[in-house]
C-alpha positions, 0 to 999 in steps of 0.5 A: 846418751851413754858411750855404748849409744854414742858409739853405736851412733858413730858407727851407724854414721859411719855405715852411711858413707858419711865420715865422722867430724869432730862433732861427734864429741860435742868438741867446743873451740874457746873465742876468747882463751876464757879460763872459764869456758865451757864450765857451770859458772859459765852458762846461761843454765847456771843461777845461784849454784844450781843447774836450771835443766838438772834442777840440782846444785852444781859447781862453777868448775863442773861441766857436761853437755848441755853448756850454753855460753852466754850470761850466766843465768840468762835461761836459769830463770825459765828453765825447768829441770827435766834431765838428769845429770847422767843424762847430761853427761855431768862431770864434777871437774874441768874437762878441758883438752890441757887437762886431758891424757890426749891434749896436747897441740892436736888431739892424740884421740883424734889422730889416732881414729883418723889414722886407724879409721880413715874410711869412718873419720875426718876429724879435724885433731887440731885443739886449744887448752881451753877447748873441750869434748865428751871424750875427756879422759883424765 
């Protein structure tokens, strides 16, 4: 989904009555400080330097949407590639909240939609360094 699609869908969402969370951003909380969470090299979709669902060559640092955390290559070897890498949100770098402009110990993102919005968000801003979401802005 493209922002202009996320954004309409927070907004639908919002129109229902239904306050926003953070999964909204596909917000993703380390268990274990792991300096490699939520990064290619450390999914279950990520063999050899290829993404299985892309079906393309990618970088252990790179991350998008569809990251599962578990044993690398665990899914890689019966997946086939069946979306593209816009569609899964590609970014070839580190999206984490410690190297994103609204890190910090709470999202500078979140609180601001939770202060100018009350009504549409309940976000909870608290982050870790190591965590990350489709808002990364570098």
């Amino acid at each position: 989904m493209n922002f202009d699609g996320k954004r309409r869908a927070i907004a639908d969402r919002a129109r229902r009555g239904k306050k926003v969370d953070r999964s909204a951003f596909l917000y993703l909380e380390p268990e274990d400080g792991d300096p490699d969470f939520a990064q290619c090299g450390d999914c279950a979709l990520y063999l050899a330097g290829e993404c299985a669902i892309m079906g393309i060559a990618v970088e252990k640092g790179w991350s998008c949407g569809f990251f599962i955390p578990d044993e690398p290559g665990r899914i890689a070897k019966t997946a086939r590639a069946n979306v593209t890498p816009e569609e899964a949100g590609l970014y070839k770098g580190r999206v984490r909240c410690e190297n994103c402009r609204y890190g910090g110990a709470t999202c500078a993102l979140y609180d601001k939609l939770n202060a100018e919005l009350p009504g549409d968000f309940a976000l909870d801003a608290k982050i870790s360094p190591k965590g990350c979401c489709n808002a990364f802005t570098p």
